[in-house]
Biopython code that builds the backbone (N, CA, C, O; Angstrom):
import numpy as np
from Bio.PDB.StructureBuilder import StructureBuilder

atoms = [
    (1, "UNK", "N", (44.022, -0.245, 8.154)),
    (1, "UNK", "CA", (43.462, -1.508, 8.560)),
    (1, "UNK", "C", (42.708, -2.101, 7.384)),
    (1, "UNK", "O", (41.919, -1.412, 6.739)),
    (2, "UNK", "N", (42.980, -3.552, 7.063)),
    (2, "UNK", "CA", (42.186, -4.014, 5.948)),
    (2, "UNK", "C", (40.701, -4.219, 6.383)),
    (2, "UNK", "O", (40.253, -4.354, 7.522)),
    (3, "UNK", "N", (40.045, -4.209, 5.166)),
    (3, "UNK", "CA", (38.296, -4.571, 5.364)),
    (3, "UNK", "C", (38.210, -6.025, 5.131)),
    (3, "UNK", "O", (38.809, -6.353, 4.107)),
    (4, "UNK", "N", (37.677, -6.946, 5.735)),
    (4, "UNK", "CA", (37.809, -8.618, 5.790)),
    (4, "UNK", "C", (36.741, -8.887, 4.938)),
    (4, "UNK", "O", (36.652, -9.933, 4.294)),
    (5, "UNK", "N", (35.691, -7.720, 4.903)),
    (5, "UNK", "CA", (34.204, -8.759, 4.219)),
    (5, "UNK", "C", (34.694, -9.264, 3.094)),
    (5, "UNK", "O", (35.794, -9.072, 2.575)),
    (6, "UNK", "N", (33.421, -10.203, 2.607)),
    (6, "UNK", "CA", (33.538, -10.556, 1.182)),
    (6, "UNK", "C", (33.002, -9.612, 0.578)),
    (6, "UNK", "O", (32.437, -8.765, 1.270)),
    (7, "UNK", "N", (33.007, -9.483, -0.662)),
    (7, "UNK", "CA", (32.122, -8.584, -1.672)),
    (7, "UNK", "C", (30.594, -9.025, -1.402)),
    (7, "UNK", "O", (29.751, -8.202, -1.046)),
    (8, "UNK", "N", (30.300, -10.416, -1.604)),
    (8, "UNK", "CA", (28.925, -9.606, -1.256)),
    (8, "UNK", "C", (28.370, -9.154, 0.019)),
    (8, "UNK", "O", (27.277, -8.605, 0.151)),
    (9, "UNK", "N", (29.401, -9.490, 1.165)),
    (9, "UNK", "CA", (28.966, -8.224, 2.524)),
    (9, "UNK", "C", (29.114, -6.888, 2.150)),
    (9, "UNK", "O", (28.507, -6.098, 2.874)),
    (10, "UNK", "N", (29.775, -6.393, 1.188)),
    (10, "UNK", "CA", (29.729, -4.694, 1.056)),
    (10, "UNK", "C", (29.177, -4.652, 0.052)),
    (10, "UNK", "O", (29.420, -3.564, -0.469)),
    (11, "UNK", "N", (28.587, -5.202, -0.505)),
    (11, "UNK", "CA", (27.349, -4.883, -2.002)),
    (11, "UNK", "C", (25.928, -4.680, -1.054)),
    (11, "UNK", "O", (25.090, -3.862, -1.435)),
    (12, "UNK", "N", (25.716, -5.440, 0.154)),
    (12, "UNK", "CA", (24.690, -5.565, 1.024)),
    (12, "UNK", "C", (24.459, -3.770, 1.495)),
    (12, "UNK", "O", (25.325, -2.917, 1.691)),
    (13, "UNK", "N", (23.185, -3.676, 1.556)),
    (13, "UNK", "CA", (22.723, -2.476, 1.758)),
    (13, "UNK", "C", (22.601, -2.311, 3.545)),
    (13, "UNK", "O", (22.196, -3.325, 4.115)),
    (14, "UNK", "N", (22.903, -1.190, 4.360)),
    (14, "UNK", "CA", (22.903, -1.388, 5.595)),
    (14, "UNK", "C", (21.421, -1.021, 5.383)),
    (14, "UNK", "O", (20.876, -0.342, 4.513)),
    (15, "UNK", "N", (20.770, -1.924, 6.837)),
    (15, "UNK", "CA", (19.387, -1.518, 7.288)),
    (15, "UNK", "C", (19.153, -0.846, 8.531)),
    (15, "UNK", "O", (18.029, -0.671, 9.001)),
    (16, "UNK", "N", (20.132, -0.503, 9.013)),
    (16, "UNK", "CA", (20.117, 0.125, 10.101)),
    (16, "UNK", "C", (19.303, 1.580, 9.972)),
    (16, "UNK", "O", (19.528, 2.336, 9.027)),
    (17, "UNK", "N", (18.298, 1.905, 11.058)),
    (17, "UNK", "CA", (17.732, 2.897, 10.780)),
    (17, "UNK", "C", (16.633, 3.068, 10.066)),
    (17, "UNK", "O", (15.757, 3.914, 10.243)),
    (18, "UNK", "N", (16.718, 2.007, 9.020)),
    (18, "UNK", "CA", (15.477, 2.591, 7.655)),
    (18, "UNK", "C", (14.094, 2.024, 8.571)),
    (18, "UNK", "O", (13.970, 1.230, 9.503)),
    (19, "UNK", "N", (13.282, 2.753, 7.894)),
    (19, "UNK", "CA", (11.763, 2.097, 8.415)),
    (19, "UNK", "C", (11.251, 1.660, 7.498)),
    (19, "UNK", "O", (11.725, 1.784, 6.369)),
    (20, "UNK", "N", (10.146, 1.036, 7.756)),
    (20, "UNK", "CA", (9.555, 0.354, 6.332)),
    (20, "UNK", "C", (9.604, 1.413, 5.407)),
    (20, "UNK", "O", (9.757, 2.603, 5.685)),
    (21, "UNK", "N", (9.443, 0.839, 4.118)),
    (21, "UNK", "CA", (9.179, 1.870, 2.699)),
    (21, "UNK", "C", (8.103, 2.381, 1.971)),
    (21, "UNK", "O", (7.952, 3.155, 1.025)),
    (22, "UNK", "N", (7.110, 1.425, 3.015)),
    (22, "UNK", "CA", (5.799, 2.058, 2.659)),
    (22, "UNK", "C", (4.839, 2.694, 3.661)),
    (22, "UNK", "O", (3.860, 1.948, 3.657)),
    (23, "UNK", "N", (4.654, 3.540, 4.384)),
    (23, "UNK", "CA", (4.116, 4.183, 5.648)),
    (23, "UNK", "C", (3.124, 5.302, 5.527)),
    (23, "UNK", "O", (3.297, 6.434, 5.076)),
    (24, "UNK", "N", (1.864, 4.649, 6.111)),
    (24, "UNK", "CA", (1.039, 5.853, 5.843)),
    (24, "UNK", "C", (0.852, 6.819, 6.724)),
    (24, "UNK", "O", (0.510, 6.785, 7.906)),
    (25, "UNK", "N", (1.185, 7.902, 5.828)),
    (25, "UNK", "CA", (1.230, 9.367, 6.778)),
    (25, "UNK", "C", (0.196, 9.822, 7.239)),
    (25, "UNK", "O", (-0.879, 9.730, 6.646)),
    (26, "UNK", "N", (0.424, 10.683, 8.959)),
    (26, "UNK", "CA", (-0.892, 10.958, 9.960)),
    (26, "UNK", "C", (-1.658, 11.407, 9.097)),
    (26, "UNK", "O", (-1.313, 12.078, 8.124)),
    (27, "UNK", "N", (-2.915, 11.027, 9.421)),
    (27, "UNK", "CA", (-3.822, 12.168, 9.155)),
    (27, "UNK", "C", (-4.031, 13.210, 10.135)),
    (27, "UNK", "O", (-3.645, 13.279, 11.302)),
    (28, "UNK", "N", (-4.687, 13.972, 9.463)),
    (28, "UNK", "CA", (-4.690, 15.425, 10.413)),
    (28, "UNK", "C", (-6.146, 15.690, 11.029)),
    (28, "UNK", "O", (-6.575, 16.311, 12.002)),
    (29, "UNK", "N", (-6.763, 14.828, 9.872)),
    (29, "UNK", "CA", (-8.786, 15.543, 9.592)),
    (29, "UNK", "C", (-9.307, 14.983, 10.536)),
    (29, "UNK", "O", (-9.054, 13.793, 10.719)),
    (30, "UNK", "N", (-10.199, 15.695, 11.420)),
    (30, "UNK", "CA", (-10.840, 15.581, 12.597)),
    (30, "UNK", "C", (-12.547, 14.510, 12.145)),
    (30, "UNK", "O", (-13.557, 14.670, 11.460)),
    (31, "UNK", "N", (-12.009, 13.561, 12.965)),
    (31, "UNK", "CA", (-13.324, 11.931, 12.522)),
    (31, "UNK", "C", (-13.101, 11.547, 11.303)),
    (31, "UNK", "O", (-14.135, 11.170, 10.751)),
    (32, "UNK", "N", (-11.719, 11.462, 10.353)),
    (32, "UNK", "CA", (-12.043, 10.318, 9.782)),
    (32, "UNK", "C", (-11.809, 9.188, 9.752)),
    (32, "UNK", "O", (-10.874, 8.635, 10.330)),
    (33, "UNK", "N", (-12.798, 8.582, 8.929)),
    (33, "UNK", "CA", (-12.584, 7.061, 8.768)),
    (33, "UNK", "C", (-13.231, 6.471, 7.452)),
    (33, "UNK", "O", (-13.844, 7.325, 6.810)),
    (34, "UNK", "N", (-13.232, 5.329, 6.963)),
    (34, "UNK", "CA", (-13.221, 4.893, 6.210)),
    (34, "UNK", "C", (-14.423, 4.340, 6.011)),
    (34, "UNK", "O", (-14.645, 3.419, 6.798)),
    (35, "UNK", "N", (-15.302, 4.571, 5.227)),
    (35, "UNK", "CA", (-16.980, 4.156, 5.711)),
    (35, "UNK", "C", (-16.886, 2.045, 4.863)),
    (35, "UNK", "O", (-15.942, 1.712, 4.146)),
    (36, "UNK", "N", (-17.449, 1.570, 5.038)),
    (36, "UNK", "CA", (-18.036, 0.248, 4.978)),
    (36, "UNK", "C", (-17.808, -0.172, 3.908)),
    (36, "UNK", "O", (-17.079, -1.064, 3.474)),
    (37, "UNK", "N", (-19.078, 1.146, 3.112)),
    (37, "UNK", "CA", (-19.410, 0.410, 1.847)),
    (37, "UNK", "C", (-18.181, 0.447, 0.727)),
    (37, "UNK", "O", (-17.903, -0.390, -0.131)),
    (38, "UNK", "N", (-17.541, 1.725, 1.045)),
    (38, "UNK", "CA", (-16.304, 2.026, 0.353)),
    (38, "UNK", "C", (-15.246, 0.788, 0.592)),
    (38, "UNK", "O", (-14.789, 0.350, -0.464)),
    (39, "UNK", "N", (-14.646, -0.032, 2.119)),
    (39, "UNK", "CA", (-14.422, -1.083, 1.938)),
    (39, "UNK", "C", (-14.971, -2.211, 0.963)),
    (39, "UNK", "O", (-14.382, -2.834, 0.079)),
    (40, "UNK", "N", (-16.586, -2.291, 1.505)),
    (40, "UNK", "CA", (-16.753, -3.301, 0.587)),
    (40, "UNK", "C", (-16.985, -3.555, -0.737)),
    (40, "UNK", "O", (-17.207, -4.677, -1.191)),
    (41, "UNK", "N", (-16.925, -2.226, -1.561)),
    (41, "UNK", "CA", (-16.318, -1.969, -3.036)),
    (41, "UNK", "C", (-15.123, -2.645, -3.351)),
    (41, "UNK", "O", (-14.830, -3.513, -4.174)),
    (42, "UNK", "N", (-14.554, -2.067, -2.545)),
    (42, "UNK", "CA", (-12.584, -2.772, -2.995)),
    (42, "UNK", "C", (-12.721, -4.098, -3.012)),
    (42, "UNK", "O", (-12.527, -4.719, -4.058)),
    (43, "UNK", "N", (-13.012, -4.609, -2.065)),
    (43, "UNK", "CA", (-13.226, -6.011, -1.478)),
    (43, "UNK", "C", (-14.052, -6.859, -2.791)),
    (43, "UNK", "O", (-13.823, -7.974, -3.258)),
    (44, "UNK", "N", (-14.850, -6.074, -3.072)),
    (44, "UNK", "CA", (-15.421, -6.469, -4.224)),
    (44, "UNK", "C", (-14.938, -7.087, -5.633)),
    (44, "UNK", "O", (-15.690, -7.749, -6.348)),
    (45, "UNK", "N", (-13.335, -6.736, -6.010)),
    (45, "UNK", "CA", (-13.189, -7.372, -6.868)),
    (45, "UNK", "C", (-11.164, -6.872, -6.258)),
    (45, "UNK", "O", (-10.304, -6.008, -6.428)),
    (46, "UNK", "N", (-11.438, -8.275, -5.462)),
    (46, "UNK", "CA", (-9.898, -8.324, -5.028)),
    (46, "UNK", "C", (-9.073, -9.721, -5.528)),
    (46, "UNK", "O", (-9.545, -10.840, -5.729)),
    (47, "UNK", "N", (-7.532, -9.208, -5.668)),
    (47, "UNK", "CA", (-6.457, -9.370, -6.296)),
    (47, "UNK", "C", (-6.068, -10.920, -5.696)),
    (47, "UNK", "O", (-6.093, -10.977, -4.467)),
    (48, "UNK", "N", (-5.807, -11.844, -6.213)),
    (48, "UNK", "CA", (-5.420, -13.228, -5.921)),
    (48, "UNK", "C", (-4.135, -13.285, -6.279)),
    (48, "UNK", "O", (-3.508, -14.024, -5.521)),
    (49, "UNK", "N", (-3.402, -12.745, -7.233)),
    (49, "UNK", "CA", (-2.436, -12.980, -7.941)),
    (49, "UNK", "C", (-2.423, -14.128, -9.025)),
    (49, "UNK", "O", (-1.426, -14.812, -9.256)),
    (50, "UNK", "N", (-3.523, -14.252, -9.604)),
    (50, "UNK", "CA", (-3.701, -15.091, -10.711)),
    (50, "UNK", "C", (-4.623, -13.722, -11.868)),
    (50, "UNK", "O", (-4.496, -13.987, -13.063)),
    (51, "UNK", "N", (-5.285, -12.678, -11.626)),
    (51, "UNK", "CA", (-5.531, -12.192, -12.729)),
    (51, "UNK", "C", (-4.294, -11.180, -13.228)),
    (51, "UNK", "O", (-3.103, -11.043, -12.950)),
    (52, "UNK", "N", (-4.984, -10.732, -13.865)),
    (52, "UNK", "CA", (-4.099, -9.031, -14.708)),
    (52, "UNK", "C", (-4.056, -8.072, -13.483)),
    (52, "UNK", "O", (-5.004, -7.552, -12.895)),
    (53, "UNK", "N", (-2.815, -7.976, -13.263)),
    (53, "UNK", "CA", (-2.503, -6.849, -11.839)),
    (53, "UNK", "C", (-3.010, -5.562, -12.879)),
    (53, "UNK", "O", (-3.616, -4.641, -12.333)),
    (54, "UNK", "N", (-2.776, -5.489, -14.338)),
    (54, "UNK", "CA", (-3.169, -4.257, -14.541)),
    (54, "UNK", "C", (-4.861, -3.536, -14.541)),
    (54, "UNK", "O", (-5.121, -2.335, -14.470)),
    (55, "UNK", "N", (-5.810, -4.642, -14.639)),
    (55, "UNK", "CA", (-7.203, -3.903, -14.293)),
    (55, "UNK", "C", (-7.693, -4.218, -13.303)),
    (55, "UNK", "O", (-8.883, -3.972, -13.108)),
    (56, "UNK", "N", (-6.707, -5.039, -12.115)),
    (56, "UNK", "CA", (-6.982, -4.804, -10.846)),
    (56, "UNK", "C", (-6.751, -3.172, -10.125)),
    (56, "UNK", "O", (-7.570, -2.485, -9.514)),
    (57, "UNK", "N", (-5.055, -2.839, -10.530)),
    (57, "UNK", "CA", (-5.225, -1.414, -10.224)),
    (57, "UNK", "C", (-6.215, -0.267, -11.160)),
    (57, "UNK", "O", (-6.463, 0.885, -10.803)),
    (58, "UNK", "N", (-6.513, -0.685, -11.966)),
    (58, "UNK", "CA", (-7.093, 0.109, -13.277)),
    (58, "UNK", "C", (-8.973, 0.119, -12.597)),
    (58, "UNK", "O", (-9.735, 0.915, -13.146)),
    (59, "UNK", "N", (-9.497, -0.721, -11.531)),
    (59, "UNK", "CA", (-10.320, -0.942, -10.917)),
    (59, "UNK", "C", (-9.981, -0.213, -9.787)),
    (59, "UNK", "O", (-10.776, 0.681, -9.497)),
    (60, "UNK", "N", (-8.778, -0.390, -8.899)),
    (60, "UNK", "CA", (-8.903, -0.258, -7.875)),
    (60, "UNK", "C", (-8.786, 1.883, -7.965)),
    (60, "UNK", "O", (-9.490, 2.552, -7.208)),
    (61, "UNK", "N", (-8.055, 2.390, -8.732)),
    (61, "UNK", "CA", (-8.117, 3.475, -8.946)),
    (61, "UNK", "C", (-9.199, 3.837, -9.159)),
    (61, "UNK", "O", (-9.545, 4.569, -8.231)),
    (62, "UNK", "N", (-10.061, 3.721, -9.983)),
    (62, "UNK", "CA", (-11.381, 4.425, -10.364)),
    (62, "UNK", "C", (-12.213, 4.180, -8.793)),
    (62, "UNK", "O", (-12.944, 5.097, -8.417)),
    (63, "UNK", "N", (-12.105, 3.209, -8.107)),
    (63, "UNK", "CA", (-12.857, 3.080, -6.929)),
    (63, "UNK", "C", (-12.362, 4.191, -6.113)),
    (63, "UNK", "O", (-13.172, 5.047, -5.759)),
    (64, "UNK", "N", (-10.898, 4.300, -5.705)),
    (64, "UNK", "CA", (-10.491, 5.228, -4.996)),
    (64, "UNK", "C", (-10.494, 7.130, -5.352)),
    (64, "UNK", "O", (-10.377, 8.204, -4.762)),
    (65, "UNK", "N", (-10.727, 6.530, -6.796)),
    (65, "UNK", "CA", (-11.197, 8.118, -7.368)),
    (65, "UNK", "C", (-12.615, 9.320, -6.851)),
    (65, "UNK", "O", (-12.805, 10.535, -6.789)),
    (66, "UNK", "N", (-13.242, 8.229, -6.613)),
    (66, "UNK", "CA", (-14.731, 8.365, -6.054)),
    (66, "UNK", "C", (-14.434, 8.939, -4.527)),
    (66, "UNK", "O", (-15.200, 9.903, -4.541)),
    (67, "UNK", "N", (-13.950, 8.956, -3.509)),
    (67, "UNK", "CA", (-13.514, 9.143, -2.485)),
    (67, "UNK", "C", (-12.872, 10.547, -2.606)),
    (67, "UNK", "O", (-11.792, 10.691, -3.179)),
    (68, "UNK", "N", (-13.689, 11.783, -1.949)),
    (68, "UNK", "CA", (-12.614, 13.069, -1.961)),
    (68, "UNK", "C", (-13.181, 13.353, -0.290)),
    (68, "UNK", "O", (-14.308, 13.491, 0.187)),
    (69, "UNK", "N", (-11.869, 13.361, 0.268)),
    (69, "UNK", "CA", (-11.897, 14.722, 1.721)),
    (69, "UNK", "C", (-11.120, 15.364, 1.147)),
    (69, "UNK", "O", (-10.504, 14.851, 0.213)),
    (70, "UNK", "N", (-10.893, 16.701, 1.520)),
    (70, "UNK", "CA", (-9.955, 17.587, 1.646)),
    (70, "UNK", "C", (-9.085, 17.647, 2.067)),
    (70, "UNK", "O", (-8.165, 18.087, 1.377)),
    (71, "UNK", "N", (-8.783, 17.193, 3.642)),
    (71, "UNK", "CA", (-8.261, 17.018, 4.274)),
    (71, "UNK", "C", (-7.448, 15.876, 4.475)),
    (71, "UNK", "O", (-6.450, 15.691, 5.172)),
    (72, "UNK", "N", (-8.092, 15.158, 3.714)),
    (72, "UNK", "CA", (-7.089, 13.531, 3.481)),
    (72, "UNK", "C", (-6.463, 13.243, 2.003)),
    (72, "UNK", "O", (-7.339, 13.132, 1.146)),
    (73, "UNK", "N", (-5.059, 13.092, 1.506)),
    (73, "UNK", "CA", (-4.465, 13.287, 0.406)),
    (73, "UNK", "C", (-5.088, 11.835, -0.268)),
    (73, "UNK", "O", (-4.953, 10.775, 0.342)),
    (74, "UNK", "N", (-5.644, 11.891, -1.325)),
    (74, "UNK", "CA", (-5.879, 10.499, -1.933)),
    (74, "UNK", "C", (-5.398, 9.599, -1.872)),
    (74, "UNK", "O", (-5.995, 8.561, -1.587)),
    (75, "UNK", "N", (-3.505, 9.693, -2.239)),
    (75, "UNK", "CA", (-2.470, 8.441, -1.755)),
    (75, "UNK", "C", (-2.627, 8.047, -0.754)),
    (75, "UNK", "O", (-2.403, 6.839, -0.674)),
    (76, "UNK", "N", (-3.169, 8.889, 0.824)),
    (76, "UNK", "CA", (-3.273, 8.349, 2.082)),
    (76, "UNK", "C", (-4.727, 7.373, 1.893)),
    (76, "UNK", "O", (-4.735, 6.381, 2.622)),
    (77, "UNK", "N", (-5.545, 7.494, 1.292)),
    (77, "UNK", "CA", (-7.000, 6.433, 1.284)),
    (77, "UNK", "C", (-6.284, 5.575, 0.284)),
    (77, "UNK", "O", (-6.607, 4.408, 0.506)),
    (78, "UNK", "N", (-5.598, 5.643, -0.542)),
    (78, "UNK", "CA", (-5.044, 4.650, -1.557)),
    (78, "UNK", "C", (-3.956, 3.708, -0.456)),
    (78, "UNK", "O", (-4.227, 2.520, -0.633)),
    (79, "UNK", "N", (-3.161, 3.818, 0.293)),
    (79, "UNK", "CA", (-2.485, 3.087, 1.052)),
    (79, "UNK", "C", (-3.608, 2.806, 2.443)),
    (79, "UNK", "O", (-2.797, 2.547, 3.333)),
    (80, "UNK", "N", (-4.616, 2.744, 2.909)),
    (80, "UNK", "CA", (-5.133, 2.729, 3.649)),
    (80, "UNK", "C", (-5.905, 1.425, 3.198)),
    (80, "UNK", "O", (-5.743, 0.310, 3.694)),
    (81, "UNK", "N", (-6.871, 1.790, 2.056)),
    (81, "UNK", "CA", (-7.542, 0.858, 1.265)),
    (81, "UNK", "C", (-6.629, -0.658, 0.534)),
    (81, "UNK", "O", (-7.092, -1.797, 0.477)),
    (82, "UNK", "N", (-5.815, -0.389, 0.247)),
    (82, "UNK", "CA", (-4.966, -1.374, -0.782)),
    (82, "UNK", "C", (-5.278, -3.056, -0.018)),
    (82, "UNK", "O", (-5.799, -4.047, -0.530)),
    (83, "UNK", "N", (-4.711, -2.849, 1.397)),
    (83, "UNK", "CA", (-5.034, -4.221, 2.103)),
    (83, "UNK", "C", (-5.935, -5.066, 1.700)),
    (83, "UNK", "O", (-5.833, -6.288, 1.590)),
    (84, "UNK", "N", (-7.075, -4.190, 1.419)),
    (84, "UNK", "CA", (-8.671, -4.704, 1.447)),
    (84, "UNK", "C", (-8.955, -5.175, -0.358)),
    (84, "UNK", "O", (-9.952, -5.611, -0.934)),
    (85, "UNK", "N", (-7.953, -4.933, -0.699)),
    (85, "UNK", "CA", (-8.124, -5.451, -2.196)),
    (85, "UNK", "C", (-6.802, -6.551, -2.356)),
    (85, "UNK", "O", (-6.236, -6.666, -3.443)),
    (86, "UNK", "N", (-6.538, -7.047, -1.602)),
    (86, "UNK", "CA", (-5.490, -8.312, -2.055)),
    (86, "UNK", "C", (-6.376, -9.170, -1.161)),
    (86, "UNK", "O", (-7.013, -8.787, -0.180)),
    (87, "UNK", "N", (-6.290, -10.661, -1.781)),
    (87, "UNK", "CA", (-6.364, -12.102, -1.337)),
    (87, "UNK", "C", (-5.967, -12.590, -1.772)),
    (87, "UNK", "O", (-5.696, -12.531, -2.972)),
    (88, "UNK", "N", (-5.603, -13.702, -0.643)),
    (88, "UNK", "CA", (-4.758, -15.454, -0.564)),
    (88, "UNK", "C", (-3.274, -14.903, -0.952)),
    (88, "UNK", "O", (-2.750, -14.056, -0.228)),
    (89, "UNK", "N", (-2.665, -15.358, -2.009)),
    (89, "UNK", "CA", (-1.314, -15.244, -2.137)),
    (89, "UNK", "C", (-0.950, -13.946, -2.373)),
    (89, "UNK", "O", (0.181, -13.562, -2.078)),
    (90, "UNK", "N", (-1.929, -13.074, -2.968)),
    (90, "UNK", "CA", (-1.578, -11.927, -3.390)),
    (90, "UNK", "C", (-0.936, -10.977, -1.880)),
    (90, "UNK", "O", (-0.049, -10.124, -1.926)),
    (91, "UNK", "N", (-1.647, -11.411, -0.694)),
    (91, "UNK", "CA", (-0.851, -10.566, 0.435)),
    (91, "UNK", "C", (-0.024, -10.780, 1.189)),
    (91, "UNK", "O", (0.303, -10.129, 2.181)),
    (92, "UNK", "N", (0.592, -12.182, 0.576)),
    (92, "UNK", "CA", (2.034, -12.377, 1.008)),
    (92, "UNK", "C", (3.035, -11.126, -0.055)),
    (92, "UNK", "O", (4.257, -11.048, 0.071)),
]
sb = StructureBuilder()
sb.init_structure("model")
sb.init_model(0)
sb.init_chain("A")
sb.init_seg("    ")
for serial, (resi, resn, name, xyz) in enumerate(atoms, 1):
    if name == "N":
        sb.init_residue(resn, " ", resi, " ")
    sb.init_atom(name, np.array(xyz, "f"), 0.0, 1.0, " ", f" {name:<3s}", serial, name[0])
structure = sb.get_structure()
């Protein structure tokens, strides 16, 4: 049986199934959460998309560096936090 698509219907990636690509994994650690002031650090010098994305993350790392549970993997407070450091166009 012939295949009818055009080429770019079979260059197209199926989405069936996938979930988003960025998902933050459970935590496990019993009461946490994310205290205030640690938000309002990030918040503190957030991303518009008009400066240098590079000492926005080069900021936003050293902030998230400061932050240790044990029980919570850093990447999980790094995807948790990130929201709180973009504004206006930057979080489209």
């Amino acid at each position: 049986m012939a295949d009818n698509r055009t080429m770019a219907q079979m260059l197209q990636e199926p989405i069936e199934g996938y979930e988003d690509a960025i998902v933050v994994p459970p935590i496990n650690a019993n009461n946490f959460e994310l205290k205030q002031t640690l938000i309002n650090l990030v918040q503190s010098n957030q991303f518009t998309g008009r400066q240098d994305p590079h000492n926005h993350l080069r900021f936003f790392n050293k902030v998230t560096f400061t932050f240790r549970n044990p029980e919570v993997p850093n990447t999980t407070v790094k995807l948790l936090l990130f929201p709180f450091s973009l504004e206006w166009e930057a979080i489209i």
